[in-house]
N, C-alpha and C positions, 0 to 999 in steps of 0.2 A: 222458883218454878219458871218465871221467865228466862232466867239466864240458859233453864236446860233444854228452853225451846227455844232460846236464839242459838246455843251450839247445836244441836239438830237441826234447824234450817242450815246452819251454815257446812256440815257435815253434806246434808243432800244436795245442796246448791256446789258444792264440789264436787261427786259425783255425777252429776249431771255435766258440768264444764268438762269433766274427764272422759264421759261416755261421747259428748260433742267433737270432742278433739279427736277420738280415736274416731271416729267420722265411718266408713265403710270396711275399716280394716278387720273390725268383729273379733280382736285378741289382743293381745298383750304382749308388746316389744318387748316389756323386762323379763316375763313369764317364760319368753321362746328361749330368750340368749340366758334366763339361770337355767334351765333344763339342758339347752346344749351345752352350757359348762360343765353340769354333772357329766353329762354323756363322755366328753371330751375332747369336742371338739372348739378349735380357735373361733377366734372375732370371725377369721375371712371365711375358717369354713362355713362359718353358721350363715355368714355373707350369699356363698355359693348357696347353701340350702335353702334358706329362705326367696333367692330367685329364685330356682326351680321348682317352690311351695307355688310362688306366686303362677309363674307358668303352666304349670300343673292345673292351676284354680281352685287351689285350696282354699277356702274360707278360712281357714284357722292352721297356719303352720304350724304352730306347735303340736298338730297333732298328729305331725310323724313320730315322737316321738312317743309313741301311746298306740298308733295303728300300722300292721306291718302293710294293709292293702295300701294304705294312701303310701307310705315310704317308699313301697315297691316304685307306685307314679314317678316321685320325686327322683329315685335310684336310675331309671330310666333316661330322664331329662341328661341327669349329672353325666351318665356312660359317656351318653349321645354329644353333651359336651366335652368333656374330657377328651374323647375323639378327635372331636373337631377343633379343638386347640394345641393336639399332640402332646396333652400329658399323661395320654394311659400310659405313654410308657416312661415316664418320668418318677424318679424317687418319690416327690412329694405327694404327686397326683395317685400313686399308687397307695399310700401310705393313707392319703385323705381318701380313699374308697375303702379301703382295709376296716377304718373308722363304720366309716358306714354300717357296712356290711354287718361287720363286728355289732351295731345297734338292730340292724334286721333280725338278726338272729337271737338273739334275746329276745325280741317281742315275739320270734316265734316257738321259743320256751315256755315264756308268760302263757303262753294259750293254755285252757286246760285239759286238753288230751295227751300233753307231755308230763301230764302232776297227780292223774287221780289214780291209775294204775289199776290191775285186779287182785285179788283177794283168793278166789276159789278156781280151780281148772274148770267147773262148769261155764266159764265166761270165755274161752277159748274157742276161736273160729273156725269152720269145716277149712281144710287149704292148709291151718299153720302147720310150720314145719318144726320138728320135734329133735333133738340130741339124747338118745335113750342110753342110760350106764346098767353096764349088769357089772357087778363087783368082782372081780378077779378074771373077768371072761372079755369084756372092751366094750367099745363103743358106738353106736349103731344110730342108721336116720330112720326116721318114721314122719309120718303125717296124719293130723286128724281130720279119718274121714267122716265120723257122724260124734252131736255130743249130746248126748241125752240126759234124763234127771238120773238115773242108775250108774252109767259108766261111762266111757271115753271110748270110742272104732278107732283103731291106730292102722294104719299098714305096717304091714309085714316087715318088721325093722331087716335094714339091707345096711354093705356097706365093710361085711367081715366075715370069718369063717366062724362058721360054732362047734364046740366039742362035741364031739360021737356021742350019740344020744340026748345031745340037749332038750330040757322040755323049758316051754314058757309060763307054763299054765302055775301060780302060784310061786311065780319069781319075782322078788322086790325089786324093781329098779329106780333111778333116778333118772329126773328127767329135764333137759335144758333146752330152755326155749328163748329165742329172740322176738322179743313182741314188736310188729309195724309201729313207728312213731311211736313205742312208748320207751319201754329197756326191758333187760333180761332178766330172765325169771327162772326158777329151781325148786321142784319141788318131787318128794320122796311117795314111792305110791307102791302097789302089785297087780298083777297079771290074775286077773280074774279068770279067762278062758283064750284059749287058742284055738279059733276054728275057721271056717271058709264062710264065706258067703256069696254064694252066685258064682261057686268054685275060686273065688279069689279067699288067699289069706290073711287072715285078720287078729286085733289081740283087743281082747275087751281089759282095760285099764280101770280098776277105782278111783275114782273121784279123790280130790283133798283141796282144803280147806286151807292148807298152810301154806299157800305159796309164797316162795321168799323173792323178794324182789333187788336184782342186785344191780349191774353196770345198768346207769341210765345212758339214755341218746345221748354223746354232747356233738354232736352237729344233725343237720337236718339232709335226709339221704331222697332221693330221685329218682324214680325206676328210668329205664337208658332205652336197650334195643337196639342201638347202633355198632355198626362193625369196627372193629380195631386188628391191631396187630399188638402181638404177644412174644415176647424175645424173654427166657431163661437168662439168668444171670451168675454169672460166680459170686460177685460182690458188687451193693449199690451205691457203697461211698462213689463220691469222682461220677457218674454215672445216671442218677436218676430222672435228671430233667432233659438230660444232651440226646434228641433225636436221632434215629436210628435213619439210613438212607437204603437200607435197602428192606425191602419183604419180610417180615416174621410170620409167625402160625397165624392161620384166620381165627377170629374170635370173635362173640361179638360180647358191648357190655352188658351185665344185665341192670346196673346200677350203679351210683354215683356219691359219693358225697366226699366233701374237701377232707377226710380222715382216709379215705379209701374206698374199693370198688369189689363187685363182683363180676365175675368175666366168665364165660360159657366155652367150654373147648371140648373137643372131642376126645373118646378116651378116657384113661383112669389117669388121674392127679394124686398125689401125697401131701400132707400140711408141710411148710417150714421151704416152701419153692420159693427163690427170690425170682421176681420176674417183675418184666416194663410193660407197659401197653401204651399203645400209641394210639392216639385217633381226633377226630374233630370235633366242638363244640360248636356250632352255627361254622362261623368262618377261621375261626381259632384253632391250632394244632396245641393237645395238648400231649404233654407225657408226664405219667405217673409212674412210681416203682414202689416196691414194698416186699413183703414178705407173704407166703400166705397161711392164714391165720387156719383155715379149716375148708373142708371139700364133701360138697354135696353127690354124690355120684349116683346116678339114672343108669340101673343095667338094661333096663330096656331099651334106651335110648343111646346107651354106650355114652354118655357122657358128662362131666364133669364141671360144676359151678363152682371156682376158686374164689373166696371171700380173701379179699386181701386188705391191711392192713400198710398202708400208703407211708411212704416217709413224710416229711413234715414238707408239703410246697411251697415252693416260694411265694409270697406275696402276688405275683400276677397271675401266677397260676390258681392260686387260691380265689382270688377275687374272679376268674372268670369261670369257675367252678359252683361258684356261688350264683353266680347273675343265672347259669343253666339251671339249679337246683330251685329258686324263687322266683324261675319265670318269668324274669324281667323283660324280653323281650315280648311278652305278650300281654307286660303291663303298658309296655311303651305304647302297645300297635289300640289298647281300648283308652286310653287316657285322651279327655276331654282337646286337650292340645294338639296330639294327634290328627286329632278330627279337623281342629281348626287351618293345620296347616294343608291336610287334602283338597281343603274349600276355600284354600287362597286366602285367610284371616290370620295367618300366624302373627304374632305379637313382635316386635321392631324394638 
């Protein structure tokens, strides 16, 4: 009995010398540098991040690896350095944000509005927009205007010509839908009624239960609003990232993410257009090229949203696509540090 209270005093009287020694740091040196191993970053990066935890005023570095707000912080610092020692445009320095980023982006997976997904169409929002198949006749857009416990308010599927006398009223179709932040989804249903409301046309859809969930997100997308320029392509090898000097179509974007973008043009569009866009992130010129995957078209509006499918960017481009999409720059402008250097306290 003594002996197992002389190794318990000597167990806590360790613990206590170990909690004295780490003194105001409030974490754990080995904890930070095995986690940044997993992740995969070196001795120097984890070097670099832990200054800019420090900087930041992080109480606990290691827990960028665990929060994507505080790494945002952190991500900001590193930009702002990298900068300022001219390695954004450096293999390594490029390659050591790639890392980063590459760790942003999985904590913004982890969240769980990227993992629980729906089950039933009655969880479907007034706004989404809809991909309608009618089997041997093609393929049409819609949008859910009202969703009630009874049926689904679709608009007036647009978008294709229909055969002399088509009716809707008790036609199966299928229907494909891209969910905001989650992924895509496919599910089999009928055309309950066809009628007007308020003299607009409308299609009451049944309800189902089976929704199949299929391409998830793998990157995190941006809505945009800024103008670009739009150039048609014959081919994008050789071509995708090399800046155009003079004028293309006005366009603006509607959305961003390092996979690819949607872009607003006037006019009717066709899927499978290779085309570039050009335009600016903050102070950065970027260009993107791709193919385009499918076309939303607005007759009222006369015009056409090209969802395009981006080739693969290069590393700088990729990473300053990233910093727009995770709003680093307006992690940079609220971080504690920030503040400090407004009010003449910045850290030496």
């Amino acid at each position: 009995m003594l002996t197992l209270l002389v190794v318990l005093v000597s167990v806590l009287a360790i613990a206590s010398l170990a909690l004295l020694a780490r003194g105001q740091k409030r974490y754990s040196l080995v904890e930070f540098h095995l986690k940044g191993k997993d992740a995969g970053f070196s001795l120097a990066e984890l070097a670099g991040i832990r200054e800019a935890a420090t900087f930041a005023r992080l109480r606990d570095p290691t827990s960028v690896f665990a929060s994507a707000r505080e790494l945002d912080r952190v991500i900001a610092l590193l930009v702002a350095r990298q900068r300022e020692l001219g390695r954004d445009r450096s293999r390594e320095g490029i390659a050591f944000m790639d890392k980063v980023y590459a760790l942003r982006k999985r904590l913004e997976f982890e969240q769980p509005r990227y993992k629980s997904g729906i089950r039933s169409s009655r969880q479907l929002s007034q706004g989404q927009r809809l991909r309608v198949l009618v089997q041997g006749i093609g393929v049409y857009n819609s949008t859910v205007i009202d969703n009630n416990s009874r049926y689904l308010v679709l608009s007036y599927p647009t978008g294709g010509r229909f055969p002399k006398d088509f009716v809707w009223k008790g036609k199966k179709i299928s229907v494909y839908l891209w969910r905001r932040e989650d992924a895509g989804y496919v599910f089999d249903t009928y055309v309950i009624d066809d009628l007007r409301i308020r003299n607009v046309p409308v299609l009451h859809a049944a309800h189902s239960e089976a929704l199949l969930r299929t391409q998830k997100r793998k990157s995190v997308r941006s809505r945009a609003g800024f103008p670009a320029y739009l150039y048609l392509l014959k081919r994008i090898e050789g071509a995708f990232e090399k800046p155009e000097r003079d004028p293309g179509l006005r366009c603006r974007i509607e959305d961003i993410s390092e996979e690819g973008f949607a872009v607003a043009i006037g006019g009717v569009a066709k899927p499978g257009l290779q085309v570039k866009a050009q335009f600016y992130l903050d102070d950065r010129q970027i260009v993107m090229s791709g193919v385009t995957r499918s076309v939303d078209y607005d007759a009222e509006k006369n015009r056409s949203i090209l969802h395009v499918e981006a080739s693969a960017p290069s590393p700088r481009t990729r990473n300053a696509i990233r910093s727009y999409v995770y709003k680093i720059r307006a992690a940079a402008e609220s971080s504690p540090s920030a503040e400090s250097e407004e009010s003449g306290a910045g850290v030496s």
